[in-house]
VOVEXKE-180288 format. One record per residue: residue in one letter; chain; x, z, y of N, C-alpha, C in turn. Coordinates in steps of 0.1 Angstrom, whole numbers. Each point is the difference from the previous one (the first is absolute). Last residue first. Layout:
BEGIN
   zavo   gukol    n_px    n_pz    n_py   ca_px   ca_pz   ca_py    c_px    c_pz    c_py
      A       A       X       Z       Y       X       Z       Y       X       Z       Y
...
# end
This chain:
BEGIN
   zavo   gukol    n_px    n_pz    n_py   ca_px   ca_pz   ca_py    c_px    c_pz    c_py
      X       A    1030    1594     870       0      15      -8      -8       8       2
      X       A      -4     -54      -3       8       7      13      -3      12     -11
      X       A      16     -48     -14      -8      12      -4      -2       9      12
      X       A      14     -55       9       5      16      -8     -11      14       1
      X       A       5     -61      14      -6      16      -7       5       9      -6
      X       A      17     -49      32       4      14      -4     -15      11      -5
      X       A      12     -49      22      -7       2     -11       3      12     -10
      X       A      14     -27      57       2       8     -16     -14       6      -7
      X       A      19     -48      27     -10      11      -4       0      12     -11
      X       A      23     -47      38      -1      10     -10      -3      16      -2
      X       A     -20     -55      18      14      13       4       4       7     -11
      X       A     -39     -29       1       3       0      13       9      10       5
      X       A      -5     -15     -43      -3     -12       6       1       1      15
      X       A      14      40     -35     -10      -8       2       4     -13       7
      X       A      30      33     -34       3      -6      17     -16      -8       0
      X       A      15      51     -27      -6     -16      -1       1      -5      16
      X       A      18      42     -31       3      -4      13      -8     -13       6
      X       A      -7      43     -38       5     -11       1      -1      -3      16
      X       A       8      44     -34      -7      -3      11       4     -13       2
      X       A     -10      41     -37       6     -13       6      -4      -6      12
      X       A     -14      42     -25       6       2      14       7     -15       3
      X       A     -26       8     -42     -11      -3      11       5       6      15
      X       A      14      -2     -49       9     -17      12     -10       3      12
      X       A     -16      30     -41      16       0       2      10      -9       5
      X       A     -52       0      -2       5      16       8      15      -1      -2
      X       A     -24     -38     -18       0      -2      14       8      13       8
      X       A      -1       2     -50       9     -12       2       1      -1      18
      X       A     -34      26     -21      13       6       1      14      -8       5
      X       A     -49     -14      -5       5       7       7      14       9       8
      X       A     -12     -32     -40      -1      -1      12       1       4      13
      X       A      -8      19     -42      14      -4       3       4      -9      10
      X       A     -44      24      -5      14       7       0       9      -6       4
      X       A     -35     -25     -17      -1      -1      16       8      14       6
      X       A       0     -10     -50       5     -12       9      -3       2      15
      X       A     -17      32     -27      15      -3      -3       6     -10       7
      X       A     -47       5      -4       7       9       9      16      -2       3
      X       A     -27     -32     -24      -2      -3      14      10      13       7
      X       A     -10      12     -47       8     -14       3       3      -1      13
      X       A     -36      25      -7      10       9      -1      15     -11       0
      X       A     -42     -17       0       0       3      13      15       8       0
      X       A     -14     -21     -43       7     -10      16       1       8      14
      X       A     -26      17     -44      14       5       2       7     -12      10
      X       A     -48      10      -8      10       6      10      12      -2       6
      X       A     -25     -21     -40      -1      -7      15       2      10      11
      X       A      20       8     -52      -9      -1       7      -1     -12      15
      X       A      30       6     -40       0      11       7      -8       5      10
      X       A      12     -39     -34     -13      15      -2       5       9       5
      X       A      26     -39       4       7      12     -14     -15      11      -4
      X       A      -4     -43      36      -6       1     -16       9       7     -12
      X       A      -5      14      46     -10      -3      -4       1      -8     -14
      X       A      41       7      23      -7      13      -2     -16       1      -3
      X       A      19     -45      14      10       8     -11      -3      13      -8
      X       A     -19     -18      40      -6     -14     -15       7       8     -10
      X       A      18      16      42     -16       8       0      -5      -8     -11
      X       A      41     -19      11       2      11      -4     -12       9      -1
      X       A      -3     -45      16      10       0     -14       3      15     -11
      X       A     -23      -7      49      -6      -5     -15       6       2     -11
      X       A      29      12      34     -20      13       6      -1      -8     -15
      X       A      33     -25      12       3      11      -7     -14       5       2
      X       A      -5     -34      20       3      -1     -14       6      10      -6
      X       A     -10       4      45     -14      -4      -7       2      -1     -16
      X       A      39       8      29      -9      14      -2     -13      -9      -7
      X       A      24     -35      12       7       8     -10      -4      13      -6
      X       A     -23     -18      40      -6      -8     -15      12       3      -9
      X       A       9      15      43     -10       4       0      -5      -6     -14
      X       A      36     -12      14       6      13      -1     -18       6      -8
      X       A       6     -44      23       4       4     -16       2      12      -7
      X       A     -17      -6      46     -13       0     -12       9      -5     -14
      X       A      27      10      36     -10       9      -4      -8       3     -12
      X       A      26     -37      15       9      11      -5     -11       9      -3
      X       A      -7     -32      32      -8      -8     -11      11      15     -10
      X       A       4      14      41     -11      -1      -4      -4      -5     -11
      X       A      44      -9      13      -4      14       2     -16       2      -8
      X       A      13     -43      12       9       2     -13      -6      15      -2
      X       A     -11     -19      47     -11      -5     -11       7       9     -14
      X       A      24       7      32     -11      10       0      -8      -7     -10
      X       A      53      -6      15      -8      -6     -14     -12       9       1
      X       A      25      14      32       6     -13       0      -8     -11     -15
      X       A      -3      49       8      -8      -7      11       5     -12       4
      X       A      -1      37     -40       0     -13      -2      -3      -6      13
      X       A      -5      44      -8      14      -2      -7       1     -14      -3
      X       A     -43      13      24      10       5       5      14      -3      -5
      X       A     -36     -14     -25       3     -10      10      10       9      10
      X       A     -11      24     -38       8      -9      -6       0     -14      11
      X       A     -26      39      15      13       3      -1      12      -8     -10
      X       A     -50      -9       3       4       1      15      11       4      -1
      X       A     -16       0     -39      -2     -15       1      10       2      16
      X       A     -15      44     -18      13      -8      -9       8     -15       8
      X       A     -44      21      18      13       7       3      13      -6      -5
      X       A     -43     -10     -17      -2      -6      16      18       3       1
      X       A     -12      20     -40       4     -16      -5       0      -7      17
      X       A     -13      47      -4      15      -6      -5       2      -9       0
      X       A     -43       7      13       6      10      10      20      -1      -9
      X       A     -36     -16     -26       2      -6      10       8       3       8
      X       A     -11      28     -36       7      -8      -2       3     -13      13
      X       A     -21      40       4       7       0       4      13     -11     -10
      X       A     -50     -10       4       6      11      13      13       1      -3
      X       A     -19      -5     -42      -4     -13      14       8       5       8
      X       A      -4      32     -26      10      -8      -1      -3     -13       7
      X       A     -33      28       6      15       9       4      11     -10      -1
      X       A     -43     -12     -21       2       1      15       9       3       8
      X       A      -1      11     -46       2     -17      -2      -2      -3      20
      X       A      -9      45     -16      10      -5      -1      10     -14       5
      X       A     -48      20      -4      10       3      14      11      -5      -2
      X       A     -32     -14     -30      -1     -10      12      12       8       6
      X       A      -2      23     -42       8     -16       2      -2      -2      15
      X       A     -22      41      -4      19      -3      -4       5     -14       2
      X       A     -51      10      -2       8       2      17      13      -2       1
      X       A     -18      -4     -42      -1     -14       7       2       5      12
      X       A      26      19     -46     -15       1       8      -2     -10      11
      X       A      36      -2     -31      -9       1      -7     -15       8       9
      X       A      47      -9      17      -9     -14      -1      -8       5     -12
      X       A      31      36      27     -17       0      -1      -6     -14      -1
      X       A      53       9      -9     -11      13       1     -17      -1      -1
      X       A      31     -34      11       4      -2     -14     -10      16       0
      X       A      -2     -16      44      -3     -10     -10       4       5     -13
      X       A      21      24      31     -18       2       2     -10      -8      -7
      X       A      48     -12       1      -2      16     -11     -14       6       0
      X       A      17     -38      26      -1      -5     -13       0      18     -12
      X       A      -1       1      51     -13     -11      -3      -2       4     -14
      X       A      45      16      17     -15      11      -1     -11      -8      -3
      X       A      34     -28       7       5      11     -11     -13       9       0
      X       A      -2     -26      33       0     -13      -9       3       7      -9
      X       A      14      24      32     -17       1       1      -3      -7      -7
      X       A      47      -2       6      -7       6      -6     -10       3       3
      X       A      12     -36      14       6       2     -13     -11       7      -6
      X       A       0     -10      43      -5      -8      -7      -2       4     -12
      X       A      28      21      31     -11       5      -1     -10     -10     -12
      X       A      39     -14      12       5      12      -5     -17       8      -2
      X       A       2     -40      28       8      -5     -16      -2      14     -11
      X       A      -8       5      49     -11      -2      -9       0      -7     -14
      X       A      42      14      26      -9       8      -3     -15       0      -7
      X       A      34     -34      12       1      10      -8      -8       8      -3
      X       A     -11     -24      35      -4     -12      -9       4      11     -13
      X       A     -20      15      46      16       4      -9      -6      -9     -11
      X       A     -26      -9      38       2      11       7      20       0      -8
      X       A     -32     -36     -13       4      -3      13       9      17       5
      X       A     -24       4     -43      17     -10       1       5      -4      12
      X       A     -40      19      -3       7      12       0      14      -9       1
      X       A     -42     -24       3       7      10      14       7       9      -4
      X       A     -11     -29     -33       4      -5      12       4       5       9
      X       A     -21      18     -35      14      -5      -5       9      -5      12
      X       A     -49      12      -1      10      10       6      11      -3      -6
      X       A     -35     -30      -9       3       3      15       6       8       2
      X       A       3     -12     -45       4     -11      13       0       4      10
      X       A     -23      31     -27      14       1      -4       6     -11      10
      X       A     -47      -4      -4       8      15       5      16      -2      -3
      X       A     -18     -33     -25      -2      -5      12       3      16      10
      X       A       2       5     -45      12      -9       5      -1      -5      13
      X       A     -37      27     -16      10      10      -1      15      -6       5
      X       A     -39     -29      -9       1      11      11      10      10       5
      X       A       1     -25     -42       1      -6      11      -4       3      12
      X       A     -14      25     -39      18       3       3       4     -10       7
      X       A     -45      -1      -6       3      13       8      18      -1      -1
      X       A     -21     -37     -18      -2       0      10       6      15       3
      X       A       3      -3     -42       8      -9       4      -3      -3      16
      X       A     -28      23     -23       5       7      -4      16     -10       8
      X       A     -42     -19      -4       0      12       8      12       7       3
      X       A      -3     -34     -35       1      -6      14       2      10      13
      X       A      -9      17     -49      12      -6       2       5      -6      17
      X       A     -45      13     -21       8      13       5       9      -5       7
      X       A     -22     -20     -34      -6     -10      14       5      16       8
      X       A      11       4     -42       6     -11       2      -6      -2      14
      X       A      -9      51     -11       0     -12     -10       8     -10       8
      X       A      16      49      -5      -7      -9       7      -1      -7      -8
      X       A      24      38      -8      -9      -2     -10     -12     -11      14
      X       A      53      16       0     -12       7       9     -14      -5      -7
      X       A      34     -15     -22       4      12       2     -10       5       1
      X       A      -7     -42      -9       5       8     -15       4      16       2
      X       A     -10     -34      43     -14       0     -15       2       7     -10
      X       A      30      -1      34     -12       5       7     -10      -5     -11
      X       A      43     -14     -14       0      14       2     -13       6       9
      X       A       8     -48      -7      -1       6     -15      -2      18       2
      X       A       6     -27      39      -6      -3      -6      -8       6     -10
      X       A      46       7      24     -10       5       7     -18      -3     -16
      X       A      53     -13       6      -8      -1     -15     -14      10       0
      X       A      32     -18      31       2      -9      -8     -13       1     -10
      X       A      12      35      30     -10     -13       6       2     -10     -10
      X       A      29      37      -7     -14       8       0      -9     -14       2
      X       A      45      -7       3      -6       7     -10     -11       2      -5
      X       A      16     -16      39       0     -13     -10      -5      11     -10
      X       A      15      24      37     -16      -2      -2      -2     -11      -8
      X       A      48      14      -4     -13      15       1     -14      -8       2
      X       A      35     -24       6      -3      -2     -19     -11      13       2
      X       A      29      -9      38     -15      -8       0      -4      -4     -12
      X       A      44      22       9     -12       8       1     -13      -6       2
      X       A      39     -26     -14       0      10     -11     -13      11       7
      X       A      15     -34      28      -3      -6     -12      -4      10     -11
      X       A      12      14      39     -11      -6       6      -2      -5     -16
      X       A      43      13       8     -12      18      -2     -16      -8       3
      X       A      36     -36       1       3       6     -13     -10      13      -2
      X       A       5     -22      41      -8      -8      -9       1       9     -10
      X       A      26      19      27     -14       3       4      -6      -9      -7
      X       A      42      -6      -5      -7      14       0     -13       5      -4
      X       A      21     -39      14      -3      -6     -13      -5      16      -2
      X       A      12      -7      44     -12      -8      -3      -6       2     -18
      X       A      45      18      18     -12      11       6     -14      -5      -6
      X       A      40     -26      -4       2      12     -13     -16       7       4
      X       A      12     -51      10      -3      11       7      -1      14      -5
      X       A       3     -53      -5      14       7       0       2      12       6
      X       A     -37     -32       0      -2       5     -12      13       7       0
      X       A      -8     -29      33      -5      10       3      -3       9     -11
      X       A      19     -45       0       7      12       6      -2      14       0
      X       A     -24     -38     -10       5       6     -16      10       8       9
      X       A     -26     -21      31     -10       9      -9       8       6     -11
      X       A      26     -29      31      -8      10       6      -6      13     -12
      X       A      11     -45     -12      12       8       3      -5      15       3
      X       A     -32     -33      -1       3       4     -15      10       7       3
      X       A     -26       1      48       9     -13     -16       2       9      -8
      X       A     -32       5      49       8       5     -10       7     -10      -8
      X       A     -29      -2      41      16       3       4       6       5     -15
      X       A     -41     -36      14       4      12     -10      14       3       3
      X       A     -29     -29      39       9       1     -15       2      13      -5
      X       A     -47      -5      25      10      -2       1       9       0     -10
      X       A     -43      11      -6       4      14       7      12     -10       4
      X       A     -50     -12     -17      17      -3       0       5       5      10
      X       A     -46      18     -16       6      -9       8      12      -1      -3
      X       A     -49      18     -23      14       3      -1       7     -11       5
      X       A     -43      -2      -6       2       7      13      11       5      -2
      X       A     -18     -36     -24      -7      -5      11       7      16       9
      X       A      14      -3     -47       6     -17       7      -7       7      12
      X       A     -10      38     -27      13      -8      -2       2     -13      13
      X       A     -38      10     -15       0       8      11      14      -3       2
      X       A     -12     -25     -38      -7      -1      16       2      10      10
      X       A       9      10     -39      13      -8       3      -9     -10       8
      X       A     -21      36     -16      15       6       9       4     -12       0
      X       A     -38     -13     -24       1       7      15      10       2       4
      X       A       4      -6     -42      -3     -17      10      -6       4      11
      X       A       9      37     -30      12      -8      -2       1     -11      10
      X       A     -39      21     -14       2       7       8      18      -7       5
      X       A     -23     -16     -36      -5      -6      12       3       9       9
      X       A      19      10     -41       8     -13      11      -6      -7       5
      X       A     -17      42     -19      14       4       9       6     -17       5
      X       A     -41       5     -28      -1      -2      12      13       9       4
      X       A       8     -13     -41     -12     -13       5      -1       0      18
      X       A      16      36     -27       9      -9       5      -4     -17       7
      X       A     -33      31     -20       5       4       9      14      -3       6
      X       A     -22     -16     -39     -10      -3      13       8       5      11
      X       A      10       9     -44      10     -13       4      -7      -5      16
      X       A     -11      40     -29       9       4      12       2     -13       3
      X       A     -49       8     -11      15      -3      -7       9       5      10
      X       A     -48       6      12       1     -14      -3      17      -7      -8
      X       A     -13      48      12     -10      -5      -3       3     -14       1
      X       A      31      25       5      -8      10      -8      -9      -7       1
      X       A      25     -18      29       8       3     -14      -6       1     -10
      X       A     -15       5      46      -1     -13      -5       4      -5     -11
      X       A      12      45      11     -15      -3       5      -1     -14      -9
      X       A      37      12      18      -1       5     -12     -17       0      -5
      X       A      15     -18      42       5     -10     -16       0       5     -10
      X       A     -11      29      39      -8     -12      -1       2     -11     -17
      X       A      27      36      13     -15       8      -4      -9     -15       1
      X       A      44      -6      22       1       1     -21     -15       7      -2
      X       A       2     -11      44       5     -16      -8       1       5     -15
      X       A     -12      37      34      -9     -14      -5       7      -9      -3
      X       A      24      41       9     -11       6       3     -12     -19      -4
      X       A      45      -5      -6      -4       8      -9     -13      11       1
      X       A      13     -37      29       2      -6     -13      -5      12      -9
      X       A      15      11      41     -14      -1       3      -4      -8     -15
      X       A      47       9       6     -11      14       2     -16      -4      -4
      X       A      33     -34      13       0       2     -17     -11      11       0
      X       A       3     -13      45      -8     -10     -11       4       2     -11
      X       A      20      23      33     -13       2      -2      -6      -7     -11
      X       A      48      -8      15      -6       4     -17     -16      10       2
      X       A      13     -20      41       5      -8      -4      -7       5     -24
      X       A      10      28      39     -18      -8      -1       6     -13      -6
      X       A      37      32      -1     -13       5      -7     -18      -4       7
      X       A      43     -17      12       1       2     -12     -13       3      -4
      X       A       8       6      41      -4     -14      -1       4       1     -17
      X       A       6      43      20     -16      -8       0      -1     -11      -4
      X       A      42      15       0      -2       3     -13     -17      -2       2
      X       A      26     -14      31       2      -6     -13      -5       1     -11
      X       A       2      13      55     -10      -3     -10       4      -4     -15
      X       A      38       5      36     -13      14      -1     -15      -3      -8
      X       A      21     -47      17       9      14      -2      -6      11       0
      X       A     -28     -45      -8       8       4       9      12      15     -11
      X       A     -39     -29     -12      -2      13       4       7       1      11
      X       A       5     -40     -23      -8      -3       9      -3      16       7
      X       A      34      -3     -33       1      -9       5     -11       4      14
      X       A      -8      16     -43       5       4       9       7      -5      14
      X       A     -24     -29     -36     -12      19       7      11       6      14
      X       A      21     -35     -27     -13      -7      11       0      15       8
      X       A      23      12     -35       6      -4       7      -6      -4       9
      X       A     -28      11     -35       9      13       6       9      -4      11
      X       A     -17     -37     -27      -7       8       5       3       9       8
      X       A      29     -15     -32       1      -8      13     -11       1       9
      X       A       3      28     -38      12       0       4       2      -8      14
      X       A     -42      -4     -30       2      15      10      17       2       5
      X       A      -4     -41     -26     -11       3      11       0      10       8
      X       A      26      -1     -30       4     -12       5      -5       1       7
      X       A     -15      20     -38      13      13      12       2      -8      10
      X       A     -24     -23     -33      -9      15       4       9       5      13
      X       A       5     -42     -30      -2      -1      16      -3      13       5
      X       A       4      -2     -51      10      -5      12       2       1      17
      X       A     -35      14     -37       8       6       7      12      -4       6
      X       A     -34     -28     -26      -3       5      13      10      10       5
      X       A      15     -17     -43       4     -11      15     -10       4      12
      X       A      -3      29     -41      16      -2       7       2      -8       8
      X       A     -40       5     -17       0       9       5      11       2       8
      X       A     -12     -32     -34      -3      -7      14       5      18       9
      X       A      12       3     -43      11      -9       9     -11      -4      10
      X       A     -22      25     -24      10      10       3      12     -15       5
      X       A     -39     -15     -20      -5      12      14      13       5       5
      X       A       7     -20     -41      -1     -14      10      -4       6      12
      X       A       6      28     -39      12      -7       2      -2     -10      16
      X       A     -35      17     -25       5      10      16      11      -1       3
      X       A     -37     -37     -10       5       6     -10       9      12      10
      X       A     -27     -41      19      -4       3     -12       6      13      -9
      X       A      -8     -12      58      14       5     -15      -6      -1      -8
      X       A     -20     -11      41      -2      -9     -10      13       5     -10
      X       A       5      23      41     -19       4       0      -2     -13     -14
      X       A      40      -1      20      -2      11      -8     -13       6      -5
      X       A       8     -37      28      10      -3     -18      -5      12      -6
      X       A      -9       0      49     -12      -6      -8       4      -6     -18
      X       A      28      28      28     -12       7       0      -8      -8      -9
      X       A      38     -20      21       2       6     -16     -12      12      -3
      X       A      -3     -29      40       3      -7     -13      -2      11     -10
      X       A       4      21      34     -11      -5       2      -2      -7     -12
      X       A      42       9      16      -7      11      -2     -15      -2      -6
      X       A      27     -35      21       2       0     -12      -4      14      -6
      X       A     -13      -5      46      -3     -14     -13       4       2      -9
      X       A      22      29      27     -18       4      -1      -6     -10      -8
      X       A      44      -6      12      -3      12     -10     -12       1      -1
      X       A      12     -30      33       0      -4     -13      -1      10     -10
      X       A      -6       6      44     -11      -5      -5       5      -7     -10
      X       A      29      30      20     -16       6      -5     -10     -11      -4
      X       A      41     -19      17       3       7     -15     -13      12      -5
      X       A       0     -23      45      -4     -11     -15       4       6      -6
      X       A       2      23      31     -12      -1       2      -3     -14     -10
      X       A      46      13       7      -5      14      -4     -19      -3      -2
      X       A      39     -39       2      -8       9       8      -3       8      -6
      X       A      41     -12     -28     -14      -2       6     -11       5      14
      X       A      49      14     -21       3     -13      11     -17      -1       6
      X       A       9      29     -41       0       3      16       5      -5      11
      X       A      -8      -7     -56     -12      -1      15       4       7      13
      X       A      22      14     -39       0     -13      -3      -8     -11      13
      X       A       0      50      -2      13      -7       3      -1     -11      -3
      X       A     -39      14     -12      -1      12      15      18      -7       2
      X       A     -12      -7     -42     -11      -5       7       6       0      16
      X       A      19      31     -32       1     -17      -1      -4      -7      10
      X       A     -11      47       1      11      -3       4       1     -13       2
      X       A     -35       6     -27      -2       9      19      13      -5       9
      X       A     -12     -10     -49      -5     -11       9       3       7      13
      X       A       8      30     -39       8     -16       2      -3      -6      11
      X       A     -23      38      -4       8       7      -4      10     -16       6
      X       A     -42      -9     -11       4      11      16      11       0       0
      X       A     -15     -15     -38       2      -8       1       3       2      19
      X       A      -7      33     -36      17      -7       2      -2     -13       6
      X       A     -43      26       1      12       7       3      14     -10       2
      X       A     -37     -17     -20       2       0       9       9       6      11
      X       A      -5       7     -45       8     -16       0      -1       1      11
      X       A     -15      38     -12      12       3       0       4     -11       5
      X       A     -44      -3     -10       0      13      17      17      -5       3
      X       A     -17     -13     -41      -5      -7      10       8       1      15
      X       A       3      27     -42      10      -9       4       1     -10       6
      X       A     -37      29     -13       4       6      10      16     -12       3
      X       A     -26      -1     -38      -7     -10      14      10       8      11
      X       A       8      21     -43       2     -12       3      -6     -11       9
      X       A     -10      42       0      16       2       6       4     -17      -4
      X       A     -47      13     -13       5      -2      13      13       5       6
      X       A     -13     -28     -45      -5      10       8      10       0      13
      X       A     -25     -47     -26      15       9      -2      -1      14       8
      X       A     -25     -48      -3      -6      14     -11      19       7      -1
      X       A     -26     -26      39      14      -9      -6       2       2     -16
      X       A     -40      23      26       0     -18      -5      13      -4      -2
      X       A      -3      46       5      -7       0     -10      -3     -18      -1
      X       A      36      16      33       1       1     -14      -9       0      -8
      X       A     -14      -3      44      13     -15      -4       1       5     -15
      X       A     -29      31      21      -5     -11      -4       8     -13      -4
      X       A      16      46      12      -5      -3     -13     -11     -18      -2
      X       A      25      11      39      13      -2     -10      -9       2     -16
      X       A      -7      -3      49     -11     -10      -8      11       0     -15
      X       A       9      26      44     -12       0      -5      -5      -6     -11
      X       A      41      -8      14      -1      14      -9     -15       6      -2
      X       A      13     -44      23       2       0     -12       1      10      -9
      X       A      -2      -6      49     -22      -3     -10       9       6     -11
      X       A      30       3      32      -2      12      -2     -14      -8     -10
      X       A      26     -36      22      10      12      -6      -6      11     -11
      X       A     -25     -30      29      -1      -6     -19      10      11       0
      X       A     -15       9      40      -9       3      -7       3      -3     -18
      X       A      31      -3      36       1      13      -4     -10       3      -6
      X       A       9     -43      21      10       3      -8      -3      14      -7
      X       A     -31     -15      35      -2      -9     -10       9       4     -20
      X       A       5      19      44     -17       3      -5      -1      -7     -15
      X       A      35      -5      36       5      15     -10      -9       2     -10
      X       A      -7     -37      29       8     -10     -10       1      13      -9
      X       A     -23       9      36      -6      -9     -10       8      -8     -12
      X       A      17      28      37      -3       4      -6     -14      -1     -12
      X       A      29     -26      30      12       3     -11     -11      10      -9
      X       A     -25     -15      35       4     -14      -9      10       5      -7
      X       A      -7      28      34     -15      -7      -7       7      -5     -15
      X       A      31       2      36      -3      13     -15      -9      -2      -5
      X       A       0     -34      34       9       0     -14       2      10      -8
      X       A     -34      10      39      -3     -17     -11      12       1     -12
      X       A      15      27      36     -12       6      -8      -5      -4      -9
      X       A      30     -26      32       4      13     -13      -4       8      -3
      X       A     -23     -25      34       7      -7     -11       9       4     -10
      X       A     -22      27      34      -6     -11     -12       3      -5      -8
      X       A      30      42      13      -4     -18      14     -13      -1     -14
      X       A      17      54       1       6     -16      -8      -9      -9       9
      X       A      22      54      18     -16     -13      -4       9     -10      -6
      X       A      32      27      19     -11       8     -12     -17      -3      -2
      X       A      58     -10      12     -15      -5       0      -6      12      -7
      X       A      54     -13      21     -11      12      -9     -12      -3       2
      X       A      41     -32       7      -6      10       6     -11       2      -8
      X       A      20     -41      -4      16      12      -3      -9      12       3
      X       A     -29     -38     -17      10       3      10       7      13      -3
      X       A     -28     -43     -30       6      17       0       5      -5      13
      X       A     -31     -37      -5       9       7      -6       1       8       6
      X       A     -40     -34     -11       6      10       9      13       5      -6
# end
C-alpha cells in the first residue's frame, strides 16, 4: 500500500502487518542493545575484568551506531528499502551469534562494534517505511508504532535475556537475540512490500547534511541522551550495591523502566504530532527531574523503581520527538534524518558510559552517573532553548512544507 497526499487516521492491513514487522525487527534490535547492562556483572566476572571494564561493551556498540547509521544509511540509498532491512537484519543477527562465542572482551567488544552498525540504518530506514505509509499528520504516530517494538524490548526482551543470562550464562542470551533475529527477518521478507523506485541517491542524502539547523539539533540530542546512558548503562550494579536488591531483582527492575519507555512512546507520539519543539523541550527537562529523583532516593526501593520509571517515560518522550524533528530538517534525506538520531542517540550512550564508568571507578559511587546524566541532559537542553526560534522551510514530495517550531510565550 502506499502513502496518499490526504490525512488518514486508520492504518490498511497491510500496513499494519509491515509495522508489525518493523516492530519485530525494533524488538528484536532493542532487546541485545539494552540485555548488555543487565548482564554487565555476569560478562565481567566470566571474561574476569570489572564492570566499567565490561561496560566498554555497551561503548563498542555505541560507536558502532554512531558509524554505521549515517554510512550505511548513504552508502545504500539507491537499494530497495525492503531489501536494505533485510540485509541489516541478517547481518545484525550474524554478529549477535559472533558475539555470543567471544572468548575474550577484546573479542565481545569488536563483535559489539559490528552488531551496532546496522542499528541506526534500520530504525532510520524503518522510520521512513513507517512514515511513508501514515500519510501526512501522522509521523510522529507512525514513528512511534513502529519503535513500539524497542519499548516493548525493554518491558520483555531485556528482563527476559536478563533472565536467561542469569541462569544459563550471558552467551545463552545472545544465543537467543539471533533466534529472535531469524524471526524479524521472516516477518521482514513476507509483510514488508516493495514500495516502488527509491527516489533517493548518494547525492541526495550527503546533501542533506549541509544543514546548520539538522546538525543543531543532532549535536543537543547527542550530548543530552548521555543523561539516561548514565544511569541505564550501569542500572544493574546500582539496584544491588545502592538500593540493596538481590540479582534475580535485576529483570524486574529493568521491565518497570520498559514500561515506563513503552508510556513514554505512546505519548511521545501524540505530543510530537501536536509540537515536535516542544516535546523535544519538555523531554529534556522532565528527563532532568527523573535523573535527580534517581540520584536522591536509589538507596530505597520506592526511589529507585519511581525514578527509573520516570526516566523511562520521559527518556522516550525525547528520543520519539528528537528522531521526528531530525526527519522534519531532513525531508529530502528522511531515511539519513532518522538513521541521525539513533547516532545522536548511542553517542549519548557512549558518553552516559564512558562518563558514569569514569565517576564510579574515582569511588564516587553508583549515584554519581545520575548527577553526570544531569549535567549533560542541561546542556542539551540548553543548546535546544538557544536555536529553538529557528525556523526551517522543507520542500516535501507533495509541495512545499513549512517546518516552523517556535516557542509560544
Amino acid at each position: 500500500m502506499t502513502a496518499t497526499a490526504s490525512r488518514t487516521t486508520t492504518t490498511a492491513p497491510g500496513s499494519r502487518r509491515a509495522l508489525l514487522a518493523l516492530a519485530l525487527g525494533g524488538f528484536t534490535i532493542g532487546t541485545t542493545e539494552f540485555a548488555t547492562m543487565g548482564l554487565l556483572p555476569q560478562i565481567g566476572a566470566d571474561l574476569g575484568v570489572s564492570d566499567p571494564v565490561a561496560g566498554h561493551a555497551i561503548t563498542a556498540y555505541a560507536v558502532g551506531v554512531v558509524v554505521g547509521a549515517p554510512l550505511l544509511t548513504v552508502v545504500a540509498a539507491r537499494m530497495s528499502r525492503r531489501r536494505l532491512l533485510l540485509v541489516l537484519m541478517g547481518f545484525y543477527t550474524l554478529a549477535n551469534v559472533l558475539s555470543a562465542a567471544a572468548p575474550s572482551i577484546e573479542w565481545l567488544v569488536a563483535g559489539r562494534f559490528l552488531a551496532g552498525l546496522p542499528h541506526g540504518a534500520f530504525f532510520g530506514v524503518g522510520a521512513a517505511v513507517g512514515a511513508a505509509v501514515a500519510g501526512p499528520g501522522r509521523r510522529g504516530h507512525a514513528v512511534a508504532m513502529m519503535m513500539t517494538g524497542l519499548t516493548i524490548a525493554n518491558v520483555v526482551g531485556v528482563p527476559l535475556s536478563t533472565a536467561v543470562g542469569q541462569g544459563m550464562g550471558w552467551r545463552a542470551a545472545f544465543v537467543l537475540i539471533g533466534v529472535l533475529g531469524l524471526a524479524a527477518l521472516a516477518g521482514l521478507f513476507w509483510f514488508v512490500p516493495e514500495r516502488g523506485p527509491v527516489e533517493s541517491s548518494v547525492r541526495q542524502e550527503v546533501g542533506a547534511l549541509a544543514n546548520g539547523p539538522l546538525w543543531v539539533a543532532f549535536g543537543a540530542g547527542a550530548i543530552g541522551f548521555g543523561g539516561l546512558f548514565a544511569v541505564y548503562t550501569y542500572v544493574a550494579p546500582t539496584v544491588t550495591r545502592v538500593t540493596g536488591l538481590d540479582e534475580g531483582a535485576v529483570p524486574w527492575i529493568l521491565a518497570v523502566m520498559g514500561v515506563g519507555m513503552t508510556v513514554g512512546t505512546l505519548l511521545g507520539g501524540r505530543f510530537a504530532d501536536r509540537s515536535v519543539l516542544g516535546t523535544v523541550i519538555g523531554g529534556f527537562v522532565t528527563t532532568g527531574i527523573a535523573l535527580v529523583l534517581f540520584a536522591l532516593t536509589a538507596s530505597t526501593v520506592v526511589g529507585a523503581v519511581a525514578g527509573l520509571f520516570l526516566l523511562g517515560v520521559t527518556s522516550q518522550v525525547l528520543g520519539l520527538a528528537m528522531q521526528t524533528r531530525l526527519m522534519d530538517l531532513s525531508p529530502r534525506a528522511e531515511s539519513l534524518g532518522a538513521a541521525l538520531c539513533h547516532s545522536a542517540l548511542n553517542l549519548g550512550n557512549a558518553s552516559g558510559a564512558f562518563f558514569g564508568g569514569l565517576v564510579i571507578a574515582a569511588g564516587w559511587g553508583y549515584v554519581a552517573p545520575a548527577w553526570v546524566g544531569l549535567v549533560l541532559t542541561v546542556v542539551g537542553l540548553a543548546i535546544v532553548l538557544a536555536t529553538a526560534r529557528w525556523r526551517t522551510a522543507a520542500s516535501g514530495p507533495g509541495g512545499t512544507r513549512e517546518a516552523a517550531d517556535t516557542l509560544v510565550a
